[in-house]
N, CA, C and O atoms as a DFTB+ gen file, in Angstrom:
628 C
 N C O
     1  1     -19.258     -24.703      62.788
     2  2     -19.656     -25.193      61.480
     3  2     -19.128     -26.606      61.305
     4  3     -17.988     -26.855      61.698
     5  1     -19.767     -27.414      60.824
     6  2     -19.502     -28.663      60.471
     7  2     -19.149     -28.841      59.014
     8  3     -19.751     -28.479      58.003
     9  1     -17.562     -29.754      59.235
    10  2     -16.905     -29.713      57.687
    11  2     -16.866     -31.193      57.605
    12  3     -17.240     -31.862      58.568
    13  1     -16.428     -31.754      56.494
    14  2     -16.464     -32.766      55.942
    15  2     -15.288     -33.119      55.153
    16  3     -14.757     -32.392      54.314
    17  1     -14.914     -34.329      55.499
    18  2     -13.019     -34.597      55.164
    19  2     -13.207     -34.876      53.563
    20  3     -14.281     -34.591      53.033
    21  1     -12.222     -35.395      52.869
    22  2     -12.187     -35.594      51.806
    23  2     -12.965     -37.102      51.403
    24  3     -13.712     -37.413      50.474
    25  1     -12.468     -37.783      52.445
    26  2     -13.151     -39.829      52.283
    27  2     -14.766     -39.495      52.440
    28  3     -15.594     -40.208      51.873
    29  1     -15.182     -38.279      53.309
    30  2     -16.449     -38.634      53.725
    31  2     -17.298     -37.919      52.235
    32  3     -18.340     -38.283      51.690
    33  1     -16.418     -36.863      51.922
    34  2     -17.080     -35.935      50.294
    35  2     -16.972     -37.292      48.862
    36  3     -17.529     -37.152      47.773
    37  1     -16.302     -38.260      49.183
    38  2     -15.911     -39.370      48.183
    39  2     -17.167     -40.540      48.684
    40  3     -17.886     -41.256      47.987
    41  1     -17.085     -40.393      50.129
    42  2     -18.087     -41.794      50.119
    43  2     -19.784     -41.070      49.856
    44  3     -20.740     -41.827      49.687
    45  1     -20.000     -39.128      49.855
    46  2     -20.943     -39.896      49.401
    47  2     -21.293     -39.374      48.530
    48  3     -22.501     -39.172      48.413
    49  1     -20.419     -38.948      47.583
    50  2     -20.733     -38.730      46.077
    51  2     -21.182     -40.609      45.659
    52  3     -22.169     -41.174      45.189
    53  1     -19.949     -40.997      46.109
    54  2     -20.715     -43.005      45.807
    55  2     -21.545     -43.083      46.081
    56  3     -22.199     -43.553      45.150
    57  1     -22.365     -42.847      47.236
    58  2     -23.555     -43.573      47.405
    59  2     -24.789     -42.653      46.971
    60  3     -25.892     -43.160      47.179
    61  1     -24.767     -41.207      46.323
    62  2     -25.107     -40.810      45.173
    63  2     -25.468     -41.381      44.055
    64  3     -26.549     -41.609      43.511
    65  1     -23.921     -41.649      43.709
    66  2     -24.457     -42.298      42.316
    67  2     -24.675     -43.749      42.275
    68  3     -24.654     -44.281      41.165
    69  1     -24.990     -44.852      43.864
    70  2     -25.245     -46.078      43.309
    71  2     -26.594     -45.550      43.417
    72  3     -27.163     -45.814      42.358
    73  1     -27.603     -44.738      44.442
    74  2     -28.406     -44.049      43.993
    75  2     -29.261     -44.010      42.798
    76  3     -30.333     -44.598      42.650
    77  1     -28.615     -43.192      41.909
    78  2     -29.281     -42.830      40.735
    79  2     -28.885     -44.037      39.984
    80  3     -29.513     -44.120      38.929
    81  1     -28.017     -45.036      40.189
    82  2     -27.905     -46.235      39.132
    83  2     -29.047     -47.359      39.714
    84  3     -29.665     -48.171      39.025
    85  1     -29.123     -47.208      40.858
    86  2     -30.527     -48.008      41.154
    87  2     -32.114     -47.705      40.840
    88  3     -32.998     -48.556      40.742
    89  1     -32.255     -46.267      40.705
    90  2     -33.541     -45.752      40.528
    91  2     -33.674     -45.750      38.741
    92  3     -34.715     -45.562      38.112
    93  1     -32.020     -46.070      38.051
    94  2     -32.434     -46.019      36.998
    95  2     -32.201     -44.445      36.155
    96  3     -32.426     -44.458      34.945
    97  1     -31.823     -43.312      36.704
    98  2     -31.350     -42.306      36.514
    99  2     -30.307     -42.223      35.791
   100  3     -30.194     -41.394      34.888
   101  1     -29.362     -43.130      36.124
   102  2     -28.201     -42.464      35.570
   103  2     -27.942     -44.752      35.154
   104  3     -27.274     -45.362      35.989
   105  1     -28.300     -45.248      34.413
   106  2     -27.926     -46.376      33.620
   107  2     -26.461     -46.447      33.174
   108  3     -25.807     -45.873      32.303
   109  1     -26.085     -47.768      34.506
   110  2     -24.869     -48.322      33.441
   111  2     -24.423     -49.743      32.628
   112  3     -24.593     -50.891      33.038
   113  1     -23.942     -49.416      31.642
   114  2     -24.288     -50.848      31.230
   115  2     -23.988     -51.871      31.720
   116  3     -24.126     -51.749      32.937
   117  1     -23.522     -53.191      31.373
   118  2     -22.827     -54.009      32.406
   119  2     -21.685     -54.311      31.167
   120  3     -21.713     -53.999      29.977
   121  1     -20.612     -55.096      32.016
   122  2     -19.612     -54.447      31.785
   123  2     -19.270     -56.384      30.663
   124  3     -18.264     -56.959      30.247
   125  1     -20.002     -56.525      30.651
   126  2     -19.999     -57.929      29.541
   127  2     -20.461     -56.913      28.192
   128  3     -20.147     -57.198      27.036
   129  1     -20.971     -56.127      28.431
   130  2     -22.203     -55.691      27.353
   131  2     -21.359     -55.702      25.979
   132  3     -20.396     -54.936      25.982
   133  1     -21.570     -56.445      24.819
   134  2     -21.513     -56.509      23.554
   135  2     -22.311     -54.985      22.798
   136  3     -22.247     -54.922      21.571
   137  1     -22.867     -54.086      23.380
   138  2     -23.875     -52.963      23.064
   139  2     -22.660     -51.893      22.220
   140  3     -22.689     -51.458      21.068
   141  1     -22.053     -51.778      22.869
   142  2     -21.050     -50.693      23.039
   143  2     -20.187     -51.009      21.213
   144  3     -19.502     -51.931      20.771
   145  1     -20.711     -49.672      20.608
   146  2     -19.832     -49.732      19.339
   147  2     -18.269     -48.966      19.334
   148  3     -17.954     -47.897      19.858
   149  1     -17.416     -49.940      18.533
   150  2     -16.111     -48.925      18.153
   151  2     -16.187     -48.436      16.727
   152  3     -16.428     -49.278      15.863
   153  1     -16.051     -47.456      16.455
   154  2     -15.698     -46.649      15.129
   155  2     -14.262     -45.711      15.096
   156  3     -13.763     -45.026      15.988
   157  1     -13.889     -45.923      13.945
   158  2     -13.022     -45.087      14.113
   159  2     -13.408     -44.381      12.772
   160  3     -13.892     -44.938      11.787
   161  1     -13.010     -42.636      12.954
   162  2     -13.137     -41.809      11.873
   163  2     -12.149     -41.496      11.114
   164  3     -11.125     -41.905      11.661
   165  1     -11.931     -41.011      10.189
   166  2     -10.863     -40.473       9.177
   167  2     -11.560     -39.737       8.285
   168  3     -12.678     -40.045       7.871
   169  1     -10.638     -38.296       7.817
   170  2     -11.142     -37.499       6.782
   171  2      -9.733     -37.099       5.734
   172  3      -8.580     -36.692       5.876
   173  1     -10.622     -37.489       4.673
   174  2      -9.712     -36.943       3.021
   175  2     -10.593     -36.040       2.396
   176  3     -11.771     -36.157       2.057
   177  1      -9.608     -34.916       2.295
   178  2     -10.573     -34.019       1.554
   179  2     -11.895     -33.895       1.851
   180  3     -12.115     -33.721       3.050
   181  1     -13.035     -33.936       0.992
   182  2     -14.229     -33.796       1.598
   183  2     -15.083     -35.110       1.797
   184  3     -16.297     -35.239       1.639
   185  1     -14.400     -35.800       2.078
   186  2     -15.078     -37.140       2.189
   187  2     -14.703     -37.441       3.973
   188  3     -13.614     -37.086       4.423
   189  1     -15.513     -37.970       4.656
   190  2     -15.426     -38.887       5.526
   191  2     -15.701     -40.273       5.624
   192  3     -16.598     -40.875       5.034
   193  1     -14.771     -40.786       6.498
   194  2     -15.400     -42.637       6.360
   195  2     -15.184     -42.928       7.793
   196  3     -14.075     -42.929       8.327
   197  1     -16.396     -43.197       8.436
   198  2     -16.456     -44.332       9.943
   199  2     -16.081     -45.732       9.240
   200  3     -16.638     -46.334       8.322
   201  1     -15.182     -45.967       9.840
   202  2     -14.665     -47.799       9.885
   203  2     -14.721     -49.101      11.287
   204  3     -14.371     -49.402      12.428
   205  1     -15.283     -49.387      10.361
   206  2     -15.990     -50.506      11.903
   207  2     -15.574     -51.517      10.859
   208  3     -15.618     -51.656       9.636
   209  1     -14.954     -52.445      12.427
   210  2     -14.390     -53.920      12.295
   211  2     -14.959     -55.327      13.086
   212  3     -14.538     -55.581      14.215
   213  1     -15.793     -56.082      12.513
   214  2     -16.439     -56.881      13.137
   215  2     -15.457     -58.361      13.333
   216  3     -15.015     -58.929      12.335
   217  1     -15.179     -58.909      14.808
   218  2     -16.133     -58.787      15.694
   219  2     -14.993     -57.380      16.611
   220  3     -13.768     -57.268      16.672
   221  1     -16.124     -56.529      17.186
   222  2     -15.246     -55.843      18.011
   223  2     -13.976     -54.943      17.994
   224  3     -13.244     -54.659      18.942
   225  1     -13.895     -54.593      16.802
   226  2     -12.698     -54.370      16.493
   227  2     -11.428     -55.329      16.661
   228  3     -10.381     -54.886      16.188
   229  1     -11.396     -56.253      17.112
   230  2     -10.995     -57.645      17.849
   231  2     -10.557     -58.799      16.934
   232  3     -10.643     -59.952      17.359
   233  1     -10.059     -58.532      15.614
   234  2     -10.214     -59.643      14.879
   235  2      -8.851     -60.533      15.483
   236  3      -7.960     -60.181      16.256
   237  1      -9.143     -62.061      14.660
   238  2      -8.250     -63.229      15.338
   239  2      -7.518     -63.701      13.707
   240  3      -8.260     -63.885      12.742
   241  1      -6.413     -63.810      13.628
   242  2      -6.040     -64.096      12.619
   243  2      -6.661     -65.601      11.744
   244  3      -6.891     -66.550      12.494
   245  1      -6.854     -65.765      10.636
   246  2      -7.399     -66.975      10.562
   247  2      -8.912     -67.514      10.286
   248  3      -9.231     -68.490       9.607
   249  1      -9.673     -66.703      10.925
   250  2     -11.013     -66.395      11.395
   251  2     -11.462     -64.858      10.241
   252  3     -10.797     -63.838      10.060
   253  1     -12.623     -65.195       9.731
   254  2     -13.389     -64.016       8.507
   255  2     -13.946     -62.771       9.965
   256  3     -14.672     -62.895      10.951
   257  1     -13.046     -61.527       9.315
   258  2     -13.803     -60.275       9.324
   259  2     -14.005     -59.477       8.864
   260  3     -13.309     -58.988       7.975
   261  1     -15.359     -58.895       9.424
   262  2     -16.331     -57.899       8.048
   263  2     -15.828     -56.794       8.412
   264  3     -15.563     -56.538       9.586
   265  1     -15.608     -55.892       7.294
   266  2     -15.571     -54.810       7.543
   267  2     -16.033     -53.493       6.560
   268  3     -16.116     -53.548       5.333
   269  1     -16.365     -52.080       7.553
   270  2     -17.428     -51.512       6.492
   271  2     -16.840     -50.181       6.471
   272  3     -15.847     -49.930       7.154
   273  1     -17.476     -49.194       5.621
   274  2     -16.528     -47.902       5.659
   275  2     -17.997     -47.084       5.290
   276  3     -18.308     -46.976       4.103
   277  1     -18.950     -46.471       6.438
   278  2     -19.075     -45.359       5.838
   279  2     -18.815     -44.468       5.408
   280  3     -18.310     -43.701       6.228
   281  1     -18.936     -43.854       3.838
   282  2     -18.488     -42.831       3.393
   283  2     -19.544     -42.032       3.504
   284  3     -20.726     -42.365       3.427
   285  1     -18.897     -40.483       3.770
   286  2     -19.744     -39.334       3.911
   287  2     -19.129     -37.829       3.274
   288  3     -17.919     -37.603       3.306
   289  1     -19.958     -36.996       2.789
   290  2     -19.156     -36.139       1.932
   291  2     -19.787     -34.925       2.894
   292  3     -20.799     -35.218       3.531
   293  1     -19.185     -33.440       3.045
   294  2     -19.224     -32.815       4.183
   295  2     -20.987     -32.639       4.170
   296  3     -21.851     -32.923       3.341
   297  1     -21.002     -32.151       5.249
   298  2     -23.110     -32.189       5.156
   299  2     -23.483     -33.826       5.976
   300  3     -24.519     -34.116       6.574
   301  1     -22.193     -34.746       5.737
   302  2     -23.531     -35.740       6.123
   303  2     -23.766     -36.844       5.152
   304  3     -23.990     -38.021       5.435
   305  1     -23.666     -36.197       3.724
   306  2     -24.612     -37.186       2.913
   307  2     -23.834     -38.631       2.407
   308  3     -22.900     -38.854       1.637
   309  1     -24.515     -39.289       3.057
   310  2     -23.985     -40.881       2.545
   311  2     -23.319     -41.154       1.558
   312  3     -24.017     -40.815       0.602
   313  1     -21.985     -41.741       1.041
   314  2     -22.016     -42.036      -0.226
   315  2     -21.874     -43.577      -0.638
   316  3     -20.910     -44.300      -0.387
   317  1     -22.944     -43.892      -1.266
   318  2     -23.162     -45.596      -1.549
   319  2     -21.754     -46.075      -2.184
   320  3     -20.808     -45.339      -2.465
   321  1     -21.829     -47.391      -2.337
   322  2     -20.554     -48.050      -2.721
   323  2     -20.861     -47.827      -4.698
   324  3     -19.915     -47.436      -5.383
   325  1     -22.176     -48.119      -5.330
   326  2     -22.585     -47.446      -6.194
   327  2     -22.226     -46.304      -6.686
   328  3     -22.433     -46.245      -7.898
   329  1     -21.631     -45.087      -6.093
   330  2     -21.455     -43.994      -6.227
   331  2     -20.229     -43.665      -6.371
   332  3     -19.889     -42.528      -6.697
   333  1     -19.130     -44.961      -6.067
   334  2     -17.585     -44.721      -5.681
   335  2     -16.920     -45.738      -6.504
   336  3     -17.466     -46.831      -6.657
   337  1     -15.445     -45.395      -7.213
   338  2     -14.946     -46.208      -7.747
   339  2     -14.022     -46.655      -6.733
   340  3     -12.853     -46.302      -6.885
   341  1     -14.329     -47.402      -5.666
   342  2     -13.336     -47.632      -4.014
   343  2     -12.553     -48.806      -4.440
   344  3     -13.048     -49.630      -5.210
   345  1     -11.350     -48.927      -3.979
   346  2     -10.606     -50.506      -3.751
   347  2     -10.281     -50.044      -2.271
   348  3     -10.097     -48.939      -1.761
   349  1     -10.286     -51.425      -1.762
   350  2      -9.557     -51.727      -0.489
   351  2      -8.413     -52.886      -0.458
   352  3      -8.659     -54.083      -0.600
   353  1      -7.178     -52.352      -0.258
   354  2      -5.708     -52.976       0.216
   355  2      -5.426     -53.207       1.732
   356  3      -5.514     -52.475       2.718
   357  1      -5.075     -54.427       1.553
   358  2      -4.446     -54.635       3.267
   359  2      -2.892     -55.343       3.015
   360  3      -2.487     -56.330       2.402
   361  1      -2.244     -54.225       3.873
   362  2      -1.045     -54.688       3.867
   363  2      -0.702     -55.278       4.943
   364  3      -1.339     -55.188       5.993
   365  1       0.884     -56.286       4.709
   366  2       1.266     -56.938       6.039
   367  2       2.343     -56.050       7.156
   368  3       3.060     -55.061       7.002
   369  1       2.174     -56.563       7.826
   370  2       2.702     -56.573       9.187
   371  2       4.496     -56.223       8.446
   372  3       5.094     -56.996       7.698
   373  1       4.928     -55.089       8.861
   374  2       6.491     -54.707       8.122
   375  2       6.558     -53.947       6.776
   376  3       7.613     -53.577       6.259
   377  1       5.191     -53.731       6.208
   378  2       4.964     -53.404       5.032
   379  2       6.044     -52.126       4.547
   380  3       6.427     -51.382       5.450
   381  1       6.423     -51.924       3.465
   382  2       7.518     -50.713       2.808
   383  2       7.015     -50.277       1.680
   384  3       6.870     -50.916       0.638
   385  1       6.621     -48.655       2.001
   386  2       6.388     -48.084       0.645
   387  2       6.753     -48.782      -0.547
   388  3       7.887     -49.094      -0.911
   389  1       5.591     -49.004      -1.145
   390  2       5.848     -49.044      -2.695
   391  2       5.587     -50.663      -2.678
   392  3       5.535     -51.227      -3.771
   393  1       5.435     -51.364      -1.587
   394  2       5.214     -52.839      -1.436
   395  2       3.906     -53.512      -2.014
   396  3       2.903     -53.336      -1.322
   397  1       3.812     -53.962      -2.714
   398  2       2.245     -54.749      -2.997
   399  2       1.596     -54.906      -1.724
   400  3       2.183     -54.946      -0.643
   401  1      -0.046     -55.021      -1.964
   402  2      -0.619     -55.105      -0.945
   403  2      -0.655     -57.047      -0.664
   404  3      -0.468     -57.942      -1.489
   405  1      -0.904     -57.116       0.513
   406  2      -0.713     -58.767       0.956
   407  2      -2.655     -59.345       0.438
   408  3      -2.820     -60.536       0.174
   409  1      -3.733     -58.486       0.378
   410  2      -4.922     -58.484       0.105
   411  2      -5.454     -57.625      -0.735
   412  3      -5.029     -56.473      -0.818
   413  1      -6.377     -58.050      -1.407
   414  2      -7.151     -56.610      -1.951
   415  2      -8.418     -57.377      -2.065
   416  3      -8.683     -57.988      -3.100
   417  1      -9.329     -57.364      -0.880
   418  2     -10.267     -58.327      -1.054
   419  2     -11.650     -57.331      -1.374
   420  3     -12.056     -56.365      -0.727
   421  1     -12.307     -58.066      -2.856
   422  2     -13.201     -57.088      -2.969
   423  2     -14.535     -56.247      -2.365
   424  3     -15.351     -56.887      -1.701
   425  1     -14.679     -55.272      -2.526
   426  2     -15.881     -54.585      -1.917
   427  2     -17.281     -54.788      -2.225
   428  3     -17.769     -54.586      -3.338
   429  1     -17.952     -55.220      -1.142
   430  2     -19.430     -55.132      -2.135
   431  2     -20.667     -54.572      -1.366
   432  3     -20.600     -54.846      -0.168
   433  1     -21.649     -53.945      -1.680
   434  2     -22.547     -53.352      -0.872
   435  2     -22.908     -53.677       0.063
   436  3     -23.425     -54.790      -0.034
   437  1     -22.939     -53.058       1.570
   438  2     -23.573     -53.756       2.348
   439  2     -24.509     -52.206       3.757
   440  3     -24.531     -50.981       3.871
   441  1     -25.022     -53.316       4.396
   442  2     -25.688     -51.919       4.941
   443  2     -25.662     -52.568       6.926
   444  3     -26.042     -53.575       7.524
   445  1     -25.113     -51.525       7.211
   446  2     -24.810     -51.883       8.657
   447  2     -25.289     -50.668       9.093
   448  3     -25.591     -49.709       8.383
   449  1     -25.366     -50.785      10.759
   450  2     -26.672     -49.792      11.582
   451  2     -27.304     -49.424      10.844
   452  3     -28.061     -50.172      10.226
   453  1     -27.195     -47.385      10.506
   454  2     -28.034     -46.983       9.837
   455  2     -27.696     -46.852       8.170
   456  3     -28.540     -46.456       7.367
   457  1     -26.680     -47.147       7.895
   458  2     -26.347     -46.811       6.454
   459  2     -26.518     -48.180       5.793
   460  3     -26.479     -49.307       6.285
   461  1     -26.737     -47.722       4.414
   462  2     -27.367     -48.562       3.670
   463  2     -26.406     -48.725       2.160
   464  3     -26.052     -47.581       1.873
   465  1     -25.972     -49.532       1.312
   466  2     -25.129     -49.775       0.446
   467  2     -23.837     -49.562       0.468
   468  3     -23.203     -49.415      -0.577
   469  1     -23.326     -49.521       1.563
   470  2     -21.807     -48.381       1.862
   471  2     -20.735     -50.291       1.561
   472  3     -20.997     -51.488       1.674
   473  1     -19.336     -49.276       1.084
   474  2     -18.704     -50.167       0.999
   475  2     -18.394     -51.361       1.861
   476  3     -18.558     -50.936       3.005
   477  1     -18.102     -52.386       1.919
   478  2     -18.079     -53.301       3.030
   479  2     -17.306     -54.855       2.494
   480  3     -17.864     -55.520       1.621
   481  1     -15.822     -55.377       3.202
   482  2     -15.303     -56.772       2.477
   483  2     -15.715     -57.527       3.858
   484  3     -16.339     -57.139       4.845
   485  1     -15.028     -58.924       3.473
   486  2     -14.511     -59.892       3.893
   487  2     -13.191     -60.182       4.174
   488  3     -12.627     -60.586       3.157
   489  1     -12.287     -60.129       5.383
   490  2     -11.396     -60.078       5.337
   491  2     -10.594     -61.451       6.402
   492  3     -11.069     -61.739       7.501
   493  1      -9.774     -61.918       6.019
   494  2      -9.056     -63.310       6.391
   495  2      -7.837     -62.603       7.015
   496  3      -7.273     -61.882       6.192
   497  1      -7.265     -62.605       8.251
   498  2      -5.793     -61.949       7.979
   499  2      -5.291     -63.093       7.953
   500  3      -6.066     -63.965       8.348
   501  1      -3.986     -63.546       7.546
   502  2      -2.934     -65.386       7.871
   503  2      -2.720     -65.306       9.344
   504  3      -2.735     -66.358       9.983
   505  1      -2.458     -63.810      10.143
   506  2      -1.482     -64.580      10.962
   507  2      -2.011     -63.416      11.836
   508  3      -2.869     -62.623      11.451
   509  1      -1.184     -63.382      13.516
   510  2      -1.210     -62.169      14.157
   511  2      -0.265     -60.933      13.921
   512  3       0.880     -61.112      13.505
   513  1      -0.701     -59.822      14.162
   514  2       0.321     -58.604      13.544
   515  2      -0.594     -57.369      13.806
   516  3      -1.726     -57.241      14.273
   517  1       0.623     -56.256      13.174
   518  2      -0.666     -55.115      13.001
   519  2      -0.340     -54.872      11.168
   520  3       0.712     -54.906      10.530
   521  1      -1.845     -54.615      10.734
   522  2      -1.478     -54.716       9.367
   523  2      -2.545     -53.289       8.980
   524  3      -3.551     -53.102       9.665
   525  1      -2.173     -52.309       7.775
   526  2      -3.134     -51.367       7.593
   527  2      -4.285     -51.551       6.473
   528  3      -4.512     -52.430       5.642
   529  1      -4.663     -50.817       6.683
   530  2      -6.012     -51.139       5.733
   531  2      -6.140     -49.494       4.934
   532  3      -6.279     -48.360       5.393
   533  1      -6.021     -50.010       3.630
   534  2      -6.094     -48.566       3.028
   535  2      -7.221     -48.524       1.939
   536  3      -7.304     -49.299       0.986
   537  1      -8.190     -47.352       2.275
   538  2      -9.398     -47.276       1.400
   539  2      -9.147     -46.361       0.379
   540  3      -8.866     -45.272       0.881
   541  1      -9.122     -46.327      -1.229
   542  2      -8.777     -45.207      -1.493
   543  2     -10.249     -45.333      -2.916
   544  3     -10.612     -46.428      -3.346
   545  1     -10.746     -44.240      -3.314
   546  2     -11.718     -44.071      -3.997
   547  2     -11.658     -42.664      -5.065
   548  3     -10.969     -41.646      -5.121
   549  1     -12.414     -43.054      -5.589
   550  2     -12.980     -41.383      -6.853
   551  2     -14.589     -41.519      -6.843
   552  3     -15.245     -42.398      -6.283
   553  1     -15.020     -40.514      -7.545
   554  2     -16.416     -40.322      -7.750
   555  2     -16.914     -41.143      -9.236
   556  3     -16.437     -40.940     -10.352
   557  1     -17.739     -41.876      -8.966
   558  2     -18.078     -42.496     -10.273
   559  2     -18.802     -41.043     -11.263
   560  3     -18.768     -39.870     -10.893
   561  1     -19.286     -41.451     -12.285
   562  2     -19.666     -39.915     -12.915
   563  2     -21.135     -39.266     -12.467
   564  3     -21.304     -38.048     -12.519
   565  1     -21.626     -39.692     -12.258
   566  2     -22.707     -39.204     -11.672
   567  2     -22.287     -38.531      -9.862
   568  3     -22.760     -37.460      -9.482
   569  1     -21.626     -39.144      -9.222
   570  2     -21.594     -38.543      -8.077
   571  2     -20.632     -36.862      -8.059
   572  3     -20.675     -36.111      -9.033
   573  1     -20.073     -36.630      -7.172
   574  2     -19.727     -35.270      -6.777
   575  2     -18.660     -35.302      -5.764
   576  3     -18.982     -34.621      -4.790
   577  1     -17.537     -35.836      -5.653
   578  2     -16.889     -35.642      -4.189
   579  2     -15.497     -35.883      -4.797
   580  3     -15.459     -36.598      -5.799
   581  1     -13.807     -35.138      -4.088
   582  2     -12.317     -35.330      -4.481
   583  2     -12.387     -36.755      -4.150
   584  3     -13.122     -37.275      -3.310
   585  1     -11.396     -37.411      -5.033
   586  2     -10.607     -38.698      -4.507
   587  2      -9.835     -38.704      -3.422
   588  3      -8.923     -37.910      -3.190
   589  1     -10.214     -39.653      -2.707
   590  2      -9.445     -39.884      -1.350
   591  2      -9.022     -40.883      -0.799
   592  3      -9.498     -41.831      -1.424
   593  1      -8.308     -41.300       0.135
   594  2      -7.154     -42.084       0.671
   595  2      -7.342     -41.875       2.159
   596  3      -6.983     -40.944       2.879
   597  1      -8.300     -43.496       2.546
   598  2      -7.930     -43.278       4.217
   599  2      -7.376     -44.763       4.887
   600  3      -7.700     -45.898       4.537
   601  1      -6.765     -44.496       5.586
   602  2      -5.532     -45.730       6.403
   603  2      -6.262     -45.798       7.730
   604  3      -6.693     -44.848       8.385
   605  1      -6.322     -47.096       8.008
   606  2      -6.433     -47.468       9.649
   607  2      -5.762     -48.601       9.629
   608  3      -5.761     -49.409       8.700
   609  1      -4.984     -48.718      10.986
   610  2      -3.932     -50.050      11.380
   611  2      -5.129     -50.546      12.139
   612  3      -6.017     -49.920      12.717
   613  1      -4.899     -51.980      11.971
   614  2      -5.790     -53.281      12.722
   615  2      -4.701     -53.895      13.482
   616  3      -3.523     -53.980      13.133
   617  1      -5.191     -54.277      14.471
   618  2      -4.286     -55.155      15.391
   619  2      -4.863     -56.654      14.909
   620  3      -6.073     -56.749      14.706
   621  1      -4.104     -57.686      14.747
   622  2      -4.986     -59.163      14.774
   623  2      -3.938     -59.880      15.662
   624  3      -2.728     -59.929      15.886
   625  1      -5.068     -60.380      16.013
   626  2      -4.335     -61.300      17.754
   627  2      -4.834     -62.821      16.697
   628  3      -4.672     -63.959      17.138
């Protein structure tokens, strides 16, 4: 019986898959590709929020970045910036309970990929650090969802 070492089961699973990356089977992106989204999730109570930080999650101190918070209440269903009494705080780099926030730059509708009116600022950091970003909201009267409180740390280079 004829066996097969470990280098020869490795070389040709590779040439497998340059294979299927040449015929187009199995697509990879290239490795410049700007395509590729970061989100990060967080859940309060029955609310969720994806937070995306433009550019790249990557911000540079000094330099304007956008940033957006879909909110979602369990099910899925969108909740517009219309619908939420939201502030957003950014604190600095060392920050201590009970500290004022270093920002509170306001929110205003905006609509990125597929969501449409969701909260979304403008944000300046001064300097490099890691600084958090805290979303906290209620239901205006017409909507339906607990008040909630979600934190993500940003790195700024």
């Amino acid at each position: 019986m004829f066996t097969l070492s470990n280098k020869s089961k490795s070389l040709g699973l590779l040439v497998l898959l340059g294979l299927l990356v040449e015929t187009g089977i199995f697509p990879i992106p290239p490795l410049n590709s700007t395509s590729v989204l970061a989100h990060e999730v967080e859940v309060s109570g029955d609310v969720a929020a994806t937070f995306h930080l433009e550019p790249n999650h990557n911000p540079r101190a000094g330099a304007t970045a956008k940033v957006w918070f879909a909110l979602t209440r369990k099910g899925g269903q969108i909740i517009p910036l219309e619908q939420c009494n939201c502030n957003l705080a950014v604190y600095s780099p060392g920050h201590k309970p009970g500290d004022k926030p270093l920002i509170e730059p306001p929110l205003k509708a905006v609509s990125a990929e597929r969501y449409k009116g969701i909260p979304g600022a403008d944000i300046v950091f001064p300097e490099p650090g890691i600084y958090k970003l805290e979303l906290n909201g209620s239901a205006k009267t017409a909507a339906n969802f607990k008040p909630f409180k979600i934190n993500y740390t940003v790195t700024v280079r």
